[in-house]
C-alpha positions as CSV (number, residue, x, y, z in Angstrom):
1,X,148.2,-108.1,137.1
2,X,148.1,-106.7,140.7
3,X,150.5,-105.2,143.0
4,X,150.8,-108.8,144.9
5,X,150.5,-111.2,141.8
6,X,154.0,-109.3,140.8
7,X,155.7,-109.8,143.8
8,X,154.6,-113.4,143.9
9,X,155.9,-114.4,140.2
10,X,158.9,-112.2,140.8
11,X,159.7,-114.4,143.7
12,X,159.0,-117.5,142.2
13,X,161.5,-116.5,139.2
14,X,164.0,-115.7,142.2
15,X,163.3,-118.9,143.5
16,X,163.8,-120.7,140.2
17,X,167.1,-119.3,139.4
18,X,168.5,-119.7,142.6
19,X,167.5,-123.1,142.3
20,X,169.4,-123.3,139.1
21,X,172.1,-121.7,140.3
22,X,172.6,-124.1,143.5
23,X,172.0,-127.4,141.2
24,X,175.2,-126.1,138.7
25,X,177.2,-125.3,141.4
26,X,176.2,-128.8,142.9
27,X,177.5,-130.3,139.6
28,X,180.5,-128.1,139.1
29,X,181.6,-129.4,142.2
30,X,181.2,-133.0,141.7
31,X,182.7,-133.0,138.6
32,X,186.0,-131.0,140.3
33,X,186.4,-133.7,142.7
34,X,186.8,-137.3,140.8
35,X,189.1,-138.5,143.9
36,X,185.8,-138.4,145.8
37,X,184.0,-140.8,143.5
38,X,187.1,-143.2,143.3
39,X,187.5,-142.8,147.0
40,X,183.0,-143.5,147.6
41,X,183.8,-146.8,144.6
42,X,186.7,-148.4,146.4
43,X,185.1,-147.6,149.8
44,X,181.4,-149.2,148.8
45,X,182.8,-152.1,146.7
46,X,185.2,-153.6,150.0
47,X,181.9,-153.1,151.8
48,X,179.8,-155.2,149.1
49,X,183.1,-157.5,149.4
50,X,183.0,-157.8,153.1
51,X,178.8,-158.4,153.2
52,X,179.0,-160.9,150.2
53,X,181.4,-162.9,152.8
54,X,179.8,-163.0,155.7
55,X,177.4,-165.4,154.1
56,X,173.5,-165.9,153.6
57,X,172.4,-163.1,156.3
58,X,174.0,-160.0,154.4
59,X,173.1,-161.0,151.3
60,X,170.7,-158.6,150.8
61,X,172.6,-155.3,152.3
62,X,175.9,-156.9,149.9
63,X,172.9,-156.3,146.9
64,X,172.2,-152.7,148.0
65,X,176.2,-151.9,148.8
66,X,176.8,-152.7,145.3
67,X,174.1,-151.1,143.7
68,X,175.5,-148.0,145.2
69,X,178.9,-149.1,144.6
70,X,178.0,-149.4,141.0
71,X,176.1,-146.1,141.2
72,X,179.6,-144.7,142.5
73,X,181.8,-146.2,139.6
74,X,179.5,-144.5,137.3
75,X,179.8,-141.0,138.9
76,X,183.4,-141.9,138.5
77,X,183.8,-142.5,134.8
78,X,181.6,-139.1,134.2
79,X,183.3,-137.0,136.7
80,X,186.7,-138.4,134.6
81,X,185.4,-138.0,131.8
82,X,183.7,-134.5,132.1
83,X,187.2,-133.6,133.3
84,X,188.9,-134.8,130.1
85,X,186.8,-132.1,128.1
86,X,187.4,-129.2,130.2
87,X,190.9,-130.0,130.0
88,X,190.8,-130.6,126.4
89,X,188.5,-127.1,125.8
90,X,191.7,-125.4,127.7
91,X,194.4,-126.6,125.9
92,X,192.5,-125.6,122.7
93,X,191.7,-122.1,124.0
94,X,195.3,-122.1,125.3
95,X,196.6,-122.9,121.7
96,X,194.6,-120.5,119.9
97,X,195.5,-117.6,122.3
98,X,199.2,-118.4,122.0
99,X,198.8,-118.3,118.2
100,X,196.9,-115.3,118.3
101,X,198.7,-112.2,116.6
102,X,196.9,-110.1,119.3
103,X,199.5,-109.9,122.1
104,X,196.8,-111.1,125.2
105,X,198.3,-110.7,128.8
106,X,195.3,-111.8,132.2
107,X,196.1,-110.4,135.4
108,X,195.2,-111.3,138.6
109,X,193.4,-109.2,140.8
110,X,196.2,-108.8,143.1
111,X,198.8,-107.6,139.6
112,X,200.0,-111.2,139.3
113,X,200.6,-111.9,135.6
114,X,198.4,-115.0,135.0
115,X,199.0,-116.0,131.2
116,X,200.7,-114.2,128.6
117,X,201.2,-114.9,124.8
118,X,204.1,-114.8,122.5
119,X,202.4,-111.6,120.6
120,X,202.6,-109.9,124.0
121,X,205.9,-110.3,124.7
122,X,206.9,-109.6,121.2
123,X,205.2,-106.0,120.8
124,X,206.5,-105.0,124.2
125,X,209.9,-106.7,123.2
126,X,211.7,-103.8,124.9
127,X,209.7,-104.0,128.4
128,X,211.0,-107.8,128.3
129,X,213.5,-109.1,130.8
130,X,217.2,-109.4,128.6
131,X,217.7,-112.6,129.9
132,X,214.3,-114.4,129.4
133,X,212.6,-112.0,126.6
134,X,209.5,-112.1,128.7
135,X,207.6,-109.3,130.2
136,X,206.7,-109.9,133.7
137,X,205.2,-106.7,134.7
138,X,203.1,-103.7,134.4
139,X,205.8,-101.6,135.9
140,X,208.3,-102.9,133.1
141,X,206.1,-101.7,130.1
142,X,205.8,-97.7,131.9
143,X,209.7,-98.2,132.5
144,X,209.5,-98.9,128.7
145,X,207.8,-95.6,127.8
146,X,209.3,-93.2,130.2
147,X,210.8,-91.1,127.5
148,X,207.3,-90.1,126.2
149,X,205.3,-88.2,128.8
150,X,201.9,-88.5,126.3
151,X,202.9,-92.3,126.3
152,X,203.5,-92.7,130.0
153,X,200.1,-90.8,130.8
154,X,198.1,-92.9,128.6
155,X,199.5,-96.6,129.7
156,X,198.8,-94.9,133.3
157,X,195.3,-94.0,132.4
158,X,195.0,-98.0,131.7
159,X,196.3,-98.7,134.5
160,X,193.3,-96.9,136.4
161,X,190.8,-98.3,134.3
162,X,191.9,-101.9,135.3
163,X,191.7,-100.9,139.2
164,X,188.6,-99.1,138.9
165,X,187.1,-102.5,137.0
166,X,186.3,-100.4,133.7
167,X,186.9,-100.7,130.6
168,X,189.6,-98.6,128.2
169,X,191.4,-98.4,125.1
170,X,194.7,-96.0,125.1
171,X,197.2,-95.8,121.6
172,X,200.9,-94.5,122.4
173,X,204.2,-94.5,120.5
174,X,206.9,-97.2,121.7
175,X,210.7,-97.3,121.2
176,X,211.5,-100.4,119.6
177,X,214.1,-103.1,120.6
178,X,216.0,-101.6,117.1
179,X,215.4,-98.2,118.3
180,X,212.5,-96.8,115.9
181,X,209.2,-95.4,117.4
182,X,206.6,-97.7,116.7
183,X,202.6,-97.7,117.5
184,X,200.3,-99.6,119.9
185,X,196.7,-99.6,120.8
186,X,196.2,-101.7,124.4
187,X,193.1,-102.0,125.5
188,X,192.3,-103.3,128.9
189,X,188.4,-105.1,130.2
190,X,188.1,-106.1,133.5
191,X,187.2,-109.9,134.3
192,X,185.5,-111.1,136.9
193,X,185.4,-114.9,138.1
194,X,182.5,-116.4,139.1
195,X,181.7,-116.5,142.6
196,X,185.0,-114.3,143.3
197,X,183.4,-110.9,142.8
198,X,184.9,-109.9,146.7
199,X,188.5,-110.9,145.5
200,X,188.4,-107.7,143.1
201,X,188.5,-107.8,139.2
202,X,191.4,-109.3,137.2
203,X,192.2,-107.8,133.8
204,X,192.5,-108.8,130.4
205,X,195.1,-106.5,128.4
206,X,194.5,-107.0,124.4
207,X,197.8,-105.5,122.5
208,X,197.9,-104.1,119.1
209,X,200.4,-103.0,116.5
210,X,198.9,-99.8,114.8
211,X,202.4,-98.6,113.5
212,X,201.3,-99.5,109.7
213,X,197.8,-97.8,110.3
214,X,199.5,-94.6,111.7
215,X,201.9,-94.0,109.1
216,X,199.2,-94.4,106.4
217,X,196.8,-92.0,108.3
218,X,200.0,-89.7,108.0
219,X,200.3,-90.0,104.1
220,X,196.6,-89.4,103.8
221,X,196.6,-86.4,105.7
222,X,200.1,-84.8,103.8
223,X,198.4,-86.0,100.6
224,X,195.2,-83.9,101.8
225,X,197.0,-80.7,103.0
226,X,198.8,-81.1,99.5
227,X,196.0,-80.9,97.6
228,X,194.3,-78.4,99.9
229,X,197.6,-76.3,98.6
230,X,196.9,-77.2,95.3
231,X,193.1,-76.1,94.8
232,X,194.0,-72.5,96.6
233,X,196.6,-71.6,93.7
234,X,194.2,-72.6,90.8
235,X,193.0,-69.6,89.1
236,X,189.2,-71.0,89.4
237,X,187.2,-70.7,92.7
238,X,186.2,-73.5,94.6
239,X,184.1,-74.3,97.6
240,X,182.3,-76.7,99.6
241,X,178.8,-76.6,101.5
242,X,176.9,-78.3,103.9
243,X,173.2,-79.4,103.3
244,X,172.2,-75.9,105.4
245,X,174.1,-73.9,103.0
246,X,177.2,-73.1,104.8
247,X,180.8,-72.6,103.8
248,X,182.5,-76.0,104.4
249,X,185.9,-74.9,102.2
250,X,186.7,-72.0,100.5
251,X,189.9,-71.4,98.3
252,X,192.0,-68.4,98.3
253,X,190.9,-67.8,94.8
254,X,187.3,-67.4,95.5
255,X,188.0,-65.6,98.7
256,X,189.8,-63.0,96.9
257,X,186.9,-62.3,94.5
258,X,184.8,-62.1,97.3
259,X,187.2,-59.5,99.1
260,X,187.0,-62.2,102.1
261,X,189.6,-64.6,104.0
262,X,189.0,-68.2,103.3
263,X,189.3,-68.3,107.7
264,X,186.6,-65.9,107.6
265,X,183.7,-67.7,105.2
266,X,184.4,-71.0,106.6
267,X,180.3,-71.6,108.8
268,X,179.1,-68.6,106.5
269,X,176.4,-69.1,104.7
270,X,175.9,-68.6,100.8
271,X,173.6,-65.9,100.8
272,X,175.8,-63.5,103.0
273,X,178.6,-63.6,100.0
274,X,176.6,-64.9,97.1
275,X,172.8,-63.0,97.2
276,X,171.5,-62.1,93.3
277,X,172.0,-59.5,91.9
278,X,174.9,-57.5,94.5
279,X,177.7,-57.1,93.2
280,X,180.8,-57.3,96.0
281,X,183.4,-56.2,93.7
């Protein structure tokens, strides 16, 4: 394909999805405005009306008025009735993401707080307003962690990210309503409404509690260092190696018959400590 035969089916695929573009807007648009259609029915049915009386002459416009009148009570019903389902899609999407254990908060591109869910306001319970229990700003969750400096420059970092449009994930400790220190991973993507791109990008926050999942990542690693303990006072060596031959782990046991420090093998490899036939002792 040339140069120009490109250009010309690369336009023509322009042309097409424009042209798709401006037909769904056209239909988006008629199916916002159902007042119109009522409006264009009751408007075109008193003109049918007021032809069908003037007798024999304006029969035949009275015929066409109605036709369109008719044509208008259609676009009626399916502008209501298209309506109905987005209305009914909402509420269901509504439902789910107040039922959602997932704390969900959208913001506006200008901060405004646009829909929140229960879960939100319940896992930043102590950023909430005492009188209402609801949190009604971003400010009120940094108030929230101002006694943790690693906490406060994390939520700021989200902050950022949802001003810069980008996308972040950020997990901080959080003093609980009963005072204990709890976890949460928030994660903030940027949203973007059609055909508002110049109005700036809101932000959908997405709220987790990661207390459970923190405190068994801290029995795993004590249960690790404890057994890390308990393999460098057996009286047997032991070590670990990667597939190029290298020290992974060493234990004080082994370390000591090589006249070594466990520190010291660890990226090593084998054949500096363990060649046959040299005895290091």
């Amino acid at each position: 394909m040339t140069g120009a035969q490109e250009n010309h089916a690369n336009n023509a695929a322009q042309r097409k999805a424009s042209g798709r573009k401006a037909s769904g807007g056209l239909v988006r648009w008629l199916v916002r405005f159902p007042l119109m259609w009522a409006a264009l029915t009751v408007l075109l049915a008193g003109a049918a009306a007021y032809l069908h009386l003037k007798g024999q002459e304006a029969s035949l416009q009275a015929l066409y008025v109605s036709a369109f009148a008719l044509l208008a009570f259609a676009g009626l019903a399916w502008a209501l009735g298209a309506a109905r389902a987005r209305n009914s899609a909402a509420r269901l999407l509504r439902a789910a993401a107040d039922e959602s254990d997932e704390g969900l908060l959208m913001v506006s591109a200008d901060g405004r707080f646009v829909f929140t869910n229960a879960s939100f306001h319940r896992l930043f319970a102590s950023a909430a307003e005492t009188t209402s229990g609801r949190v009604t700003s971003l400010d009120a969750i940094g108030r929230a962690l101002r006694e943790d400096e690693m906490a406060v420059a994390a939520f700021q970092r989200l902050v950022g990210a949802a001003e810069a449009g980008v996308g972040r994930h950020e997990e901080f400790p959080i003093v609980s309503v009963s005072g204990s220190v709890e976890w949460r991973r928030l994660t903030v993507s940027p949203v973007t409404r059609a055909g508002h791109a110049a109005d700036g990008p809101g932000a959908l926050w997405r709220a987790e509690d990661i207390t459970a999942s923190r405190e068994m990542d801290a029995i795993r690693r004590e249960e690790e260092h404890h057994l890390a303990d308990f393999l460098d006072l057996l009286p047997v060596g032991f070590f670990s190696a990667d597939s190029s031959g290298r020290f992974l782990y060493v234990n004080q046991t082994l370390a000591q018959w090589l006249d070594a420090s466990p520190e010291g093998m660890v990226a090593s490899p084998l054949d500096e400590y363990m060649s046959p036939g040299e005895d290091r002792r």
